[in-house]
N, CA and C atoms as an extended XYZ file, in Angstrom:
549
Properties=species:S:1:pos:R:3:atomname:S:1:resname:S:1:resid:I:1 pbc="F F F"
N       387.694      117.741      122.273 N   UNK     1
C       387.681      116.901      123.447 CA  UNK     1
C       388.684      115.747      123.302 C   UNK     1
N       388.316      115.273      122.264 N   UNK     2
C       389.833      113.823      121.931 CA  UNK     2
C       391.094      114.411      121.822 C   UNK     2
N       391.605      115.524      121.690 N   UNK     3
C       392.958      116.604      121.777 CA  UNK     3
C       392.902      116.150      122.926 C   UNK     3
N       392.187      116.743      123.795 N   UNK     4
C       392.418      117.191      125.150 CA  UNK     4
C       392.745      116.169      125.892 C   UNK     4
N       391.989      114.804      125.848 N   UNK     5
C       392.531      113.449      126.516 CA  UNK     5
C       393.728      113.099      125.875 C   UNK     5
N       393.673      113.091      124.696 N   UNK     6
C       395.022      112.897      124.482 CA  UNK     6
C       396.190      113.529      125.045 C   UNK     6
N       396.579      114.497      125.210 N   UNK     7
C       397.220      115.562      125.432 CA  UNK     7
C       397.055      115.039      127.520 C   UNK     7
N       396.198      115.367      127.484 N   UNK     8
C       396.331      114.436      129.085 CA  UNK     8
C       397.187      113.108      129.207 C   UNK     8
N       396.821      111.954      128.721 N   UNK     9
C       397.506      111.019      128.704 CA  UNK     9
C       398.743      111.363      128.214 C   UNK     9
N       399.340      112.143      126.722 N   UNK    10
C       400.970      112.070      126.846 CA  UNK    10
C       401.326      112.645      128.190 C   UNK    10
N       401.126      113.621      128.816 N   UNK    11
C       401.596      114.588      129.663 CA  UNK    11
C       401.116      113.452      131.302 C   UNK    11
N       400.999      112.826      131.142 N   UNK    12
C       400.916      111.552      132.518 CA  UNK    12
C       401.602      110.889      132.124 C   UNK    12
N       402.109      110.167      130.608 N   UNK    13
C       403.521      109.114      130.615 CA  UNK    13
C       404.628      110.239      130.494 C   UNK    13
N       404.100      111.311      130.104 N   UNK    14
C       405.999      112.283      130.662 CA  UNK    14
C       406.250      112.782      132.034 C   UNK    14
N       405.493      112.463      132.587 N   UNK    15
C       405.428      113.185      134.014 CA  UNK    15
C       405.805      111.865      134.672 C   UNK    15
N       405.489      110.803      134.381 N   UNK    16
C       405.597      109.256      135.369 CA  UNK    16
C       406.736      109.410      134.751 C   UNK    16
N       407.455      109.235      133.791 N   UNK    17
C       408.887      108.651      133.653 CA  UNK    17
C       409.519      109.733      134.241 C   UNK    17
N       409.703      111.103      134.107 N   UNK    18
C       410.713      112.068      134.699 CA  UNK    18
C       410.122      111.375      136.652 C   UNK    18
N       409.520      110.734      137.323 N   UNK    19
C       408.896      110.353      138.572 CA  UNK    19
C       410.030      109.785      139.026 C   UNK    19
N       410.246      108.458      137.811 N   UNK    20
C       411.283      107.485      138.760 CA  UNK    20
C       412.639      107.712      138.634 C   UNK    20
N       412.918      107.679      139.945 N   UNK    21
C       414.896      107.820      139.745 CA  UNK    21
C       415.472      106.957      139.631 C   UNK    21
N       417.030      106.650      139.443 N   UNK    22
C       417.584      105.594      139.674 CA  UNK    22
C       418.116      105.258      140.585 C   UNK    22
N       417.937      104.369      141.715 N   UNK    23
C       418.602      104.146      143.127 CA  UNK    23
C       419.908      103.086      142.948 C   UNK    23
N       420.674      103.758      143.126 N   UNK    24
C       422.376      102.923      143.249 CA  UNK    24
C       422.384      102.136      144.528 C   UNK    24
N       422.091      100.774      144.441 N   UNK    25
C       422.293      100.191      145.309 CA  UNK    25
C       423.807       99.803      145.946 C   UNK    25
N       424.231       99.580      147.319 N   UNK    26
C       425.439       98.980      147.250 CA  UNK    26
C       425.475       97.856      147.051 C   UNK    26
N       426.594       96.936      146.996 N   UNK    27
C       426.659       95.474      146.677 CA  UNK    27
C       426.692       94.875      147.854 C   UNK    27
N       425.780       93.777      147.785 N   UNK    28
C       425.705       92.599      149.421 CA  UNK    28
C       425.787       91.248      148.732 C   UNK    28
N       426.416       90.936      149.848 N   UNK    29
C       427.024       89.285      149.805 CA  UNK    29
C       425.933       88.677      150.999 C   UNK    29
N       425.826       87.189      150.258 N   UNK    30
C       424.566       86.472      151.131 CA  UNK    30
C       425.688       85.237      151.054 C   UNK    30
N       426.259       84.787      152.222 N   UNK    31
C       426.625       83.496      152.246 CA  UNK    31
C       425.872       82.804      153.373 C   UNK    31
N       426.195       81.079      152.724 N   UNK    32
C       425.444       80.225      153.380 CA  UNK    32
C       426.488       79.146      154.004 C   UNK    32
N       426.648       79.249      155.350 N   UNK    33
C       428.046       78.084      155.835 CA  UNK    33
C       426.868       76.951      156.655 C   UNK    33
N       426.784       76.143      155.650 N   UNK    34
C       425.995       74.659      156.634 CA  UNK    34
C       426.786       73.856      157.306 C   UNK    34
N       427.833       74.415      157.491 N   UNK    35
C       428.348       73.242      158.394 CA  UNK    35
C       428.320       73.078      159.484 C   UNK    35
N       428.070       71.590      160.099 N   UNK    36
C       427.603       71.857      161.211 CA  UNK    36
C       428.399       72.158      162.850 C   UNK    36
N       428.114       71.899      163.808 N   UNK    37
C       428.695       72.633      165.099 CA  UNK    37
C       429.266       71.710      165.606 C   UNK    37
N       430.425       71.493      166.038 N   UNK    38
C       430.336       70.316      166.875 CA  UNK    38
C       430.552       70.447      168.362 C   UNK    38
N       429.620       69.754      168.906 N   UNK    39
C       429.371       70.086      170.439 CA  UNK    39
C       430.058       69.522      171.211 C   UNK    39
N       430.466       68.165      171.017 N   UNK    40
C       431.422       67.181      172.109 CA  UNK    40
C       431.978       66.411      170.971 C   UNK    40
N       433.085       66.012      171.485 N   UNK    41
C       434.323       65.263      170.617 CA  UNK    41
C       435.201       64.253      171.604 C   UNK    41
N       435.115       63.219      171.651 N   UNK    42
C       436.103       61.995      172.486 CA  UNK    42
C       436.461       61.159      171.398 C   UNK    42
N       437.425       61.531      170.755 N   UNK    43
C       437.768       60.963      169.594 CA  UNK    43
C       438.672       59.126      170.531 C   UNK    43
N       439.194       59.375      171.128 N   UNK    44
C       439.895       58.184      172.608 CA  UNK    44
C       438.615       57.162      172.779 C   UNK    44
N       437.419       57.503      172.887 N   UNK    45
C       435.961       56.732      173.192 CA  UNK    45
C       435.322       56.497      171.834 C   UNK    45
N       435.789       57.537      171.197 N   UNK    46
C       434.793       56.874      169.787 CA  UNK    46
C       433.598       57.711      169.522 C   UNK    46
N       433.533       58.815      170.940 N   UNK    47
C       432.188       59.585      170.383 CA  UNK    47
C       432.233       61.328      170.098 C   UNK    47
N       431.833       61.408      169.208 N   UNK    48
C       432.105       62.733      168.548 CA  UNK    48
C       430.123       63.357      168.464 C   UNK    48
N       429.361       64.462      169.094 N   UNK    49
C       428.325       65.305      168.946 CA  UNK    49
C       428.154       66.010      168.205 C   UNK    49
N       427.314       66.162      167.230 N   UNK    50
C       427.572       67.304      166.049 CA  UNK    50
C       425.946       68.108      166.003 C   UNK    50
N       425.396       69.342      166.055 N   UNK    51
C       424.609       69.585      165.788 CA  UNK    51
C       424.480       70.093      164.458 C   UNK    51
N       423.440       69.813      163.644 N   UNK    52
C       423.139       70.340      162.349 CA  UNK    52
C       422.599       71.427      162.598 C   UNK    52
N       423.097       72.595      161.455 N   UNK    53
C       422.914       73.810      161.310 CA  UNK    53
C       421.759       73.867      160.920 C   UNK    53
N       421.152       73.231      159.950 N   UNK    54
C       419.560       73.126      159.533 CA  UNK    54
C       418.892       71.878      159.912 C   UNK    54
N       417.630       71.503      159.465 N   UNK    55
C       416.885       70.142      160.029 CA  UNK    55
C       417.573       68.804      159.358 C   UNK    55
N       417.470       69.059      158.271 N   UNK    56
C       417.560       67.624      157.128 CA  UNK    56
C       419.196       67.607      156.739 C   UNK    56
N       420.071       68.698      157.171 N   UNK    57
C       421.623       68.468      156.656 CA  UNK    57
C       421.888       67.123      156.852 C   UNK    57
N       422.241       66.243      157.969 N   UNK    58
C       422.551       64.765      157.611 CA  UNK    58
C       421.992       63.862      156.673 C   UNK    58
N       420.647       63.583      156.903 N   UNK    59
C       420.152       62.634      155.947 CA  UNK    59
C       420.054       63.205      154.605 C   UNK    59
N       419.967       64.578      153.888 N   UNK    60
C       420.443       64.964      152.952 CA  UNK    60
C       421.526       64.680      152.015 C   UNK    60
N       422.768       64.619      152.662 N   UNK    61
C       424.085       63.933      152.257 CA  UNK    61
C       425.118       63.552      153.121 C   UNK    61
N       424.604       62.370      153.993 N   UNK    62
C       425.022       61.631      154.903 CA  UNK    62
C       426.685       61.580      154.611 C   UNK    62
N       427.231       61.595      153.596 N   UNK    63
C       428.758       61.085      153.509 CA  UNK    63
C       428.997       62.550      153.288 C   UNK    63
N       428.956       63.407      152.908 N   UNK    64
C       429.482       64.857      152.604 CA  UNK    64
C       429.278       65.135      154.596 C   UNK    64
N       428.389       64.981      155.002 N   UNK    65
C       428.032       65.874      156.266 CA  UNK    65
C       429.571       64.586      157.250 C   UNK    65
N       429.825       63.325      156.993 N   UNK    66
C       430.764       62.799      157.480 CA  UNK    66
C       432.148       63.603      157.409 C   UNK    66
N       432.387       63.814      156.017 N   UNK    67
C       434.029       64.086      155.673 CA  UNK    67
C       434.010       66.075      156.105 C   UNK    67
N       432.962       66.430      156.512 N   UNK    68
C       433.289       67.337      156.680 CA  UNK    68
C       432.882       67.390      158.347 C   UNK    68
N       432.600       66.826      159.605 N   UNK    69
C       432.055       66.913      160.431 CA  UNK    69
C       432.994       65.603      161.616 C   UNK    69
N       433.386       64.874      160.628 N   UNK    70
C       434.273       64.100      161.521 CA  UNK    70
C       435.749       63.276      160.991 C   UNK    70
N       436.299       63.781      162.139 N   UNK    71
C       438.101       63.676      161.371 CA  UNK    71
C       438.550       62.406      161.864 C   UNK    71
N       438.801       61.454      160.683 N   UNK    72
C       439.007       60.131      161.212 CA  UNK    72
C       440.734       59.914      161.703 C   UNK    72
N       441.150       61.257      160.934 N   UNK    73
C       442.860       61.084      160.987 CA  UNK    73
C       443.251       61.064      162.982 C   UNK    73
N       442.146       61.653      163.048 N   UNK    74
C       442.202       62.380      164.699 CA  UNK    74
C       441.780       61.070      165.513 C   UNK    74
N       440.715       60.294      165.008 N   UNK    75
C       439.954       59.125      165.572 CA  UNK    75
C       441.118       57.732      165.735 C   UNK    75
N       442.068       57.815      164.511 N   UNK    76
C       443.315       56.776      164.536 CA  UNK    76
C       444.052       56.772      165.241 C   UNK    76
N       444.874       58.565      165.231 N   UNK    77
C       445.672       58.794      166.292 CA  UNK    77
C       445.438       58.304      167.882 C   UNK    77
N       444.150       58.980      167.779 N   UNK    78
C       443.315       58.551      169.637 CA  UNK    78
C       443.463       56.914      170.214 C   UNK    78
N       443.156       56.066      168.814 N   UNK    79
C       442.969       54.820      169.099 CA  UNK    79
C       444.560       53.981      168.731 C   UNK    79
N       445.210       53.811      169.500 N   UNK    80
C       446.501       53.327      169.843 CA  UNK    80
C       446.780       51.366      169.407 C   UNK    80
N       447.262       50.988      168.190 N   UNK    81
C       447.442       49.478      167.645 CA  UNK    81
C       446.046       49.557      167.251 C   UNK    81
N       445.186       50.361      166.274 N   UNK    82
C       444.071       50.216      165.965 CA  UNK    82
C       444.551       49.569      164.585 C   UNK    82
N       444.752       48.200      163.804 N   UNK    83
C       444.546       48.060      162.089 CA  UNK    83
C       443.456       47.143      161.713 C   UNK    83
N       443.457       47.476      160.133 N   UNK    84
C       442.698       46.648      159.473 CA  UNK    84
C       441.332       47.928      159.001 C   UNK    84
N       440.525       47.658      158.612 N   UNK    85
C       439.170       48.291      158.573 CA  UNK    85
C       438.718       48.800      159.758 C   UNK    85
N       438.189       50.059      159.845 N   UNK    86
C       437.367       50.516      160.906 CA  UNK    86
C       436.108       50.696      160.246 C   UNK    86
N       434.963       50.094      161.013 N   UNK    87
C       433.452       50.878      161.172 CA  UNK    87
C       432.781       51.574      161.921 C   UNK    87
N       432.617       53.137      161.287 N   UNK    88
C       432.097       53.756      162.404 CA  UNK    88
C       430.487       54.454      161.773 C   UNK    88
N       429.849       54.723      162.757 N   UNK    89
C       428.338       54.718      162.501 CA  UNK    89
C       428.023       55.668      163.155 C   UNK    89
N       427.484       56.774      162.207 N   UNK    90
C       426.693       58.288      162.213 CA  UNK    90
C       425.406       57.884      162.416 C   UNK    90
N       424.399       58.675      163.927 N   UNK    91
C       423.247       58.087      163.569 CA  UNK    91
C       422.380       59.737      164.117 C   UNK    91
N       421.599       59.724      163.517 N   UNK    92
C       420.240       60.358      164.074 CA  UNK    92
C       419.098       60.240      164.331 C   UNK    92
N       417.544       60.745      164.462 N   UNK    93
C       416.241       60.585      164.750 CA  UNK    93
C       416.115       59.826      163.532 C   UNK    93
N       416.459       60.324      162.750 N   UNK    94
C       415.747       59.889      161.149 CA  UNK    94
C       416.379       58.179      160.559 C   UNK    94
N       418.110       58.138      161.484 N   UNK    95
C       418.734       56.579      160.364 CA  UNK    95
C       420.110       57.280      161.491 C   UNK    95
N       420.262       56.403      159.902 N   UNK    96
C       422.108       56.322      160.286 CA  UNK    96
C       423.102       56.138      159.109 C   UNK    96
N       424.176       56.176      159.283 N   UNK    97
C       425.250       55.856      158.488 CA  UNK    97
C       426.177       55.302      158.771 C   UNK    97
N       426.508       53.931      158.123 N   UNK    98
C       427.730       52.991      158.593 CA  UNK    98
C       428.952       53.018      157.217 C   UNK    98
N       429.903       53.702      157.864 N   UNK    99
C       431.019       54.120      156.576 CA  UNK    99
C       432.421       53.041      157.308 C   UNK    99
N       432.802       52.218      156.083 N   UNK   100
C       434.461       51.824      156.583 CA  UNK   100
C       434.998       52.219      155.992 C   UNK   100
N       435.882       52.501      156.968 N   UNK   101
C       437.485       53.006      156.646 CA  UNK   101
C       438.634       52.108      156.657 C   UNK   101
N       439.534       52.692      155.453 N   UNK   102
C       440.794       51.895      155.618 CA  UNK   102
C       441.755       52.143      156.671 C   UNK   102
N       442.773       51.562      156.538 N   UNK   103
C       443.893       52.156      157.696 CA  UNK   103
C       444.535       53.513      156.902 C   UNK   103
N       444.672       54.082      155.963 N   UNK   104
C       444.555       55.429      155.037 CA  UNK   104
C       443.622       56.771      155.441 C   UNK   104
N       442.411       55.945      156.175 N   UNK   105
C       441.203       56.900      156.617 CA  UNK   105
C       440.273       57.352      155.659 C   UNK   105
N       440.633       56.398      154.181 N   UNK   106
C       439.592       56.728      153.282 CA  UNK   106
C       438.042       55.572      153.288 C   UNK   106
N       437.162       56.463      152.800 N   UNK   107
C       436.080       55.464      152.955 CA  UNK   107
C       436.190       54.322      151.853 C   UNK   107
N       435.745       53.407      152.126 N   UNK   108
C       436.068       51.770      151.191 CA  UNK   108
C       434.419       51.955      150.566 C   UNK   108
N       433.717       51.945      152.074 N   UNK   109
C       432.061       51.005      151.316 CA  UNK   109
C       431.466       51.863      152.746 C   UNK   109
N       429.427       52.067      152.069 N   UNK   110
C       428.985       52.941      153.345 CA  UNK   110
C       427.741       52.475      153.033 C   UNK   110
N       427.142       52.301      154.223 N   UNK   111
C       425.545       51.750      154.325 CA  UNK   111
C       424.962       52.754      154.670 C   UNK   111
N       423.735       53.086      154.220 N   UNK   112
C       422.838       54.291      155.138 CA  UNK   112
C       421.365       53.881      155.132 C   UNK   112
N       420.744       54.523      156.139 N   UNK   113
C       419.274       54.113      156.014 CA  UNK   113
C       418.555       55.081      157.223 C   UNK   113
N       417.112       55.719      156.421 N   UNK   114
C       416.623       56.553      156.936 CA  UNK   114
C       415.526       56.297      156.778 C   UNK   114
N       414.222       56.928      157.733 N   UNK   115
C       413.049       56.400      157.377 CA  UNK   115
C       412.385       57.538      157.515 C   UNK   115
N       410.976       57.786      157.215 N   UNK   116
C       410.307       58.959      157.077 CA  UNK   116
C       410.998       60.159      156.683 C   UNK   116
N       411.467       60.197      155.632 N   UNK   117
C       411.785       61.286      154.845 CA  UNK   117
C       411.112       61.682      153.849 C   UNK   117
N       411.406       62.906      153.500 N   UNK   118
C       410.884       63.550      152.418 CA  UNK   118
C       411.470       62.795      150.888 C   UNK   118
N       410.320       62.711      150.211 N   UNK   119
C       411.335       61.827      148.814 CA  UNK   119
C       412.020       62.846      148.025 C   UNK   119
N       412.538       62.642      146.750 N   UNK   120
C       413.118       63.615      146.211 CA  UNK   120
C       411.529       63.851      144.968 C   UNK   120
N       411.699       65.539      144.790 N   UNK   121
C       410.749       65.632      144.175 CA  UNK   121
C       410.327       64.804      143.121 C   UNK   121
N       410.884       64.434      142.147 N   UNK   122
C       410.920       63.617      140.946 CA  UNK   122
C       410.304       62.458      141.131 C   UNK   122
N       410.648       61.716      142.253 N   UNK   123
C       410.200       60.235      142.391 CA  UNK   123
C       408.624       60.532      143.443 C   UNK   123
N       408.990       61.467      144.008 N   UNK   124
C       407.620       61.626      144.371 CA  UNK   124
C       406.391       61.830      143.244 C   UNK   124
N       406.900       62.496      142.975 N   UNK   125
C       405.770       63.197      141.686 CA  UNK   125
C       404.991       61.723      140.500 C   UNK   125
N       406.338       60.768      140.467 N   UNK   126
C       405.959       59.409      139.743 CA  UNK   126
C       405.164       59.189      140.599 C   UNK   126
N       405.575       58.416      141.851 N   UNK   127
C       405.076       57.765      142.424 CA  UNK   127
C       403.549       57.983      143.231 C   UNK   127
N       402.859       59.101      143.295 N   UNK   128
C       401.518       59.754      142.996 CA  UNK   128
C       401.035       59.899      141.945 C   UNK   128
N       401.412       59.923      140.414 N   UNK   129
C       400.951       59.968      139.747 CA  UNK   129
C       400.753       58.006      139.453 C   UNK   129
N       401.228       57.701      139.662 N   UNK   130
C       400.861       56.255      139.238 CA  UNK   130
C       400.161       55.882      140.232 C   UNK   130
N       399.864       55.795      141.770 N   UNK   131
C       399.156       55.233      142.498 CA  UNK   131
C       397.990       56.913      142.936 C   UNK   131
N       397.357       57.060      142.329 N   UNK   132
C       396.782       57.891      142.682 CA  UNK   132
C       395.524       57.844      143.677 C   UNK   132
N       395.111       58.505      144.491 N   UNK   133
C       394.139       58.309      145.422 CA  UNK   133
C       394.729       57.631      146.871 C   UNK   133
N       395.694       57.270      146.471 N   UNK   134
C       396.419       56.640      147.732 CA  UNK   134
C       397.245       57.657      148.732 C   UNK   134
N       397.592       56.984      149.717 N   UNK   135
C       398.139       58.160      150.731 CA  UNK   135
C       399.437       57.448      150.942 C   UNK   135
N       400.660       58.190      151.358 N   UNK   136
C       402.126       57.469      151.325 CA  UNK   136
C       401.631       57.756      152.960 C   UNK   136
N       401.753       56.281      154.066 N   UNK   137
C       402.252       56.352      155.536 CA  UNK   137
C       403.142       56.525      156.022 C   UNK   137
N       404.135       55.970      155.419 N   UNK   138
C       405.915       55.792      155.789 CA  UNK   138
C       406.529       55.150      155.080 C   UNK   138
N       408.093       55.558      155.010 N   UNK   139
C       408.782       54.979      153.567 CA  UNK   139
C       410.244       54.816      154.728 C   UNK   139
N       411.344       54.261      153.707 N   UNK   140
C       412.357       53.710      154.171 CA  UNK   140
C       413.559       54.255      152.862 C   UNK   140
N       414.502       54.700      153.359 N   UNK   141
C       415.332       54.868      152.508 CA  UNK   141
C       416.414       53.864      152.644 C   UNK   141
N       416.903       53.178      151.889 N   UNK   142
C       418.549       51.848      151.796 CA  UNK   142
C       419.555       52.622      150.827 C   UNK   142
N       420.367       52.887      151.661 N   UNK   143
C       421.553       53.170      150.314 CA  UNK   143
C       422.665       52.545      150.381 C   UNK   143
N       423.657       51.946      149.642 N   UNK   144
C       425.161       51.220      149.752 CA  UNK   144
C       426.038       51.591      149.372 C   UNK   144
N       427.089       51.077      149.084 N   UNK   145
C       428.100       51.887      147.968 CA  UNK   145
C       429.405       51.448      148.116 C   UNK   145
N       430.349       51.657      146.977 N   UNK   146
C       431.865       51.358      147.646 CA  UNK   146
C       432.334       53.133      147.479 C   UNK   146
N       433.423       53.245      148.132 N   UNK   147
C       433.440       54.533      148.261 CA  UNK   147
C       432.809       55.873      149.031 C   UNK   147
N       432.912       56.510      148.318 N   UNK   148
C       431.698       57.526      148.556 CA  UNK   148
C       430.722       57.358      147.602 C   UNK   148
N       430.277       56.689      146.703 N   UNK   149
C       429.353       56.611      145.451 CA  UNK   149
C       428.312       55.857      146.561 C   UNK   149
N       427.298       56.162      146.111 N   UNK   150
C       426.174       55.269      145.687 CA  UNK   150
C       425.753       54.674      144.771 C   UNK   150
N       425.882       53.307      145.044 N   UNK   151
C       425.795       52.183      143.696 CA  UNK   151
C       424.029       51.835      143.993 C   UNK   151
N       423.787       51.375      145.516 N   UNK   152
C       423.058       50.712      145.321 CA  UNK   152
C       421.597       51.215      146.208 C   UNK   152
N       420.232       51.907      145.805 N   UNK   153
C       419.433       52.885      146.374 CA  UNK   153
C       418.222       52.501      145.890 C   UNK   153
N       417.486       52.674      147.297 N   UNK   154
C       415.876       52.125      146.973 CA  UNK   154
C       415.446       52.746      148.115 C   UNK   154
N       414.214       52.881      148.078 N   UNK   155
C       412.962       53.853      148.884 CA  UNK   155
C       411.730       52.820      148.836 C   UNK   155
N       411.769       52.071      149.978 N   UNK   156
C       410.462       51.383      150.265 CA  UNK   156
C       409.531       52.128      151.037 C   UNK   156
N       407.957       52.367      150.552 N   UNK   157
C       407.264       53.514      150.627 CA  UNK   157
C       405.775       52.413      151.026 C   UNK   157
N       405.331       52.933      151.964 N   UNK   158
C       403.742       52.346      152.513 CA  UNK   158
C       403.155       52.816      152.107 C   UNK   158
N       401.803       52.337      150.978 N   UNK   159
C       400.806       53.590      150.876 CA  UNK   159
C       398.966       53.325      151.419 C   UNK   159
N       398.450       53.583      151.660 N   UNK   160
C       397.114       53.521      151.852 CA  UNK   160
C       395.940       53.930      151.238 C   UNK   160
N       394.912       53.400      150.994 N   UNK   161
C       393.709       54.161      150.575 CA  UNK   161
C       392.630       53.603      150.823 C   UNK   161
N       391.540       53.759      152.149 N   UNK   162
C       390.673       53.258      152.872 CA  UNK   162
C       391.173       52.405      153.583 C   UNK   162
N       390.708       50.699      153.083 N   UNK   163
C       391.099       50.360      153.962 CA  UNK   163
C       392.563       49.286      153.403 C   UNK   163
N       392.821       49.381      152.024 N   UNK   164
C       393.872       48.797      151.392 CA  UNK   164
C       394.791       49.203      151.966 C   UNK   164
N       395.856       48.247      151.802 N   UNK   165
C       397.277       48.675      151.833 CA  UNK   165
C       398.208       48.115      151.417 C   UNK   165
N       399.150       48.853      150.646 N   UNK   166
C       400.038       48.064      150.122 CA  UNK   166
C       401.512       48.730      149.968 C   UNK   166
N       402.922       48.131      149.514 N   UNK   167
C       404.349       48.046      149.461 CA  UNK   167
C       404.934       48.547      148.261 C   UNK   167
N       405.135       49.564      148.113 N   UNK   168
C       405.913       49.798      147.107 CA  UNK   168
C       407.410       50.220      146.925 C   UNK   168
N       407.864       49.382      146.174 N   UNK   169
C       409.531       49.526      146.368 CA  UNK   169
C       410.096       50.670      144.774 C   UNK   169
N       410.809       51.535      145.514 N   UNK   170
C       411.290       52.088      144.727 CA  UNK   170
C       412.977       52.423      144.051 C   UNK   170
N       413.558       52.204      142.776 N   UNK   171
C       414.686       52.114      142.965 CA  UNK   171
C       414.996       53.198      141.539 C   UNK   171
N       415.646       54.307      142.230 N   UNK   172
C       416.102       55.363      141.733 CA  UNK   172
C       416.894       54.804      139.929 C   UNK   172
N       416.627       55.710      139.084 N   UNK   173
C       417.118       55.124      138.003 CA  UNK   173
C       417.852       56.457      136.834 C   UNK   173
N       418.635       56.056      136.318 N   UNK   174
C       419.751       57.158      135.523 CA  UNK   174
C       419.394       56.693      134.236 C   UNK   174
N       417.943       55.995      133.898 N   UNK   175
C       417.405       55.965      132.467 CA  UNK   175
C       416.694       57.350      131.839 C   UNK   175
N       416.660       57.552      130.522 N   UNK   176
C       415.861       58.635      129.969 CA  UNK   176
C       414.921       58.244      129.981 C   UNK   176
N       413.718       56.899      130.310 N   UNK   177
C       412.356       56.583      129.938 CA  UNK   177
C       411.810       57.088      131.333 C   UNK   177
N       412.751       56.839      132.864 N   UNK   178
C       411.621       57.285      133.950 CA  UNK   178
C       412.744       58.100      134.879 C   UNK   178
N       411.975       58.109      136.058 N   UNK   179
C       412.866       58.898      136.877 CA  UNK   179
C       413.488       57.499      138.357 C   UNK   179
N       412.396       56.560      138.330 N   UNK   180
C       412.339       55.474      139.311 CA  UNK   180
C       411.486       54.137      138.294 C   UNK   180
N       412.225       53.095      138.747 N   UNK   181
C       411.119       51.861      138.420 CA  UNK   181
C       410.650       51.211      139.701 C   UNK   181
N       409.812       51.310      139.727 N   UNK   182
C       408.594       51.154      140.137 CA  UNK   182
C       408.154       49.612      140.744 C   UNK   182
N       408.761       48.402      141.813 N   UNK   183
C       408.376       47.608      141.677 CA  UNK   183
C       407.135       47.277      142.437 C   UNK   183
């Protein structure tokens, strides 16, 4: 009888492997173009429409979604004895973005600020683990910078729990001890 199961079981793993074939797949390409659409353009007036291809593309990377979504070389030409610094200001539901430009058309310095956003995972994850039991209401994102850099970034965040409430300011950090300090 133990032959016989045995002898069953080899003869079910030789029978399953001669089962599967090998399927030659062809090769597919998955690309992803986020850039966004632009719907109206009066570069002469100053106003340029852009729809985002996904929800969060602007406030995601407000200065990348600029240099690729609006042409300032085009905005100079339009504007006739325009010198010195220009400020021009990207805005949506969520904020905005205030970038100057030189008379070059490069960015100098850029303000941004958004509110009710999603945090970035990392600082979220602190910032529940240290206030725990609490609920985040609404937060504020500040960012600055010269350039295209961001020098200067903080996330002021509301939180609740019953009937407390309180302010927590958060400012992104490039230390190995945290991910945000915490004021």
């Amino acid at each position: 009888m133990k032959k016989l199961i045995t002898l069953i079981l080899v003869a079910g793993w030789v029978l399953t492997s001669y089962s599967q074939e090998i399927i030659q797949l062809d090769e597919t390409r998955v690309n992803f173009d986020p850039t966004a659409e632009i719907v109206f353009e009066d570069y002469a007036n100053g106003i340029v429409k852009v729809k985002e291809k996904y929800q969060t593309q602007f406030q995601s990377d407000a200065i990348a979604f600029m240099k690729e979504n609006f042409d300032i070389s085009k905005f100079l030409d339009a504007q006739d004895g325009l010198s010195g610094d220009i400020v021009v200001t990207a805005r949506s539901s969520k904020g905005y973005l205030m970038a100057t430009y030189n008379e070059d058309g490069e960015i100098i310095k850029n303000y941004q600020k958004f509110k009710d956003i999603a945090l970035p995972y990392d600082i979220r994850n602190q910032l529940f683990s240290s206030h725990q039991g609490w609920t985040m209401t609404s937060n504020k994102y500040i960012a600055s910078g010269n350039g295209e850099q961001l020098d200067n970034q903080k996330y002021l965040v509301r939180l609740e729990r019953g009937g407390e409430k309180t302010k927590v300011k958060l400012a992104p950090s490039a230390s190995v001890r945290g991910v945000a300090s915490i004021d």
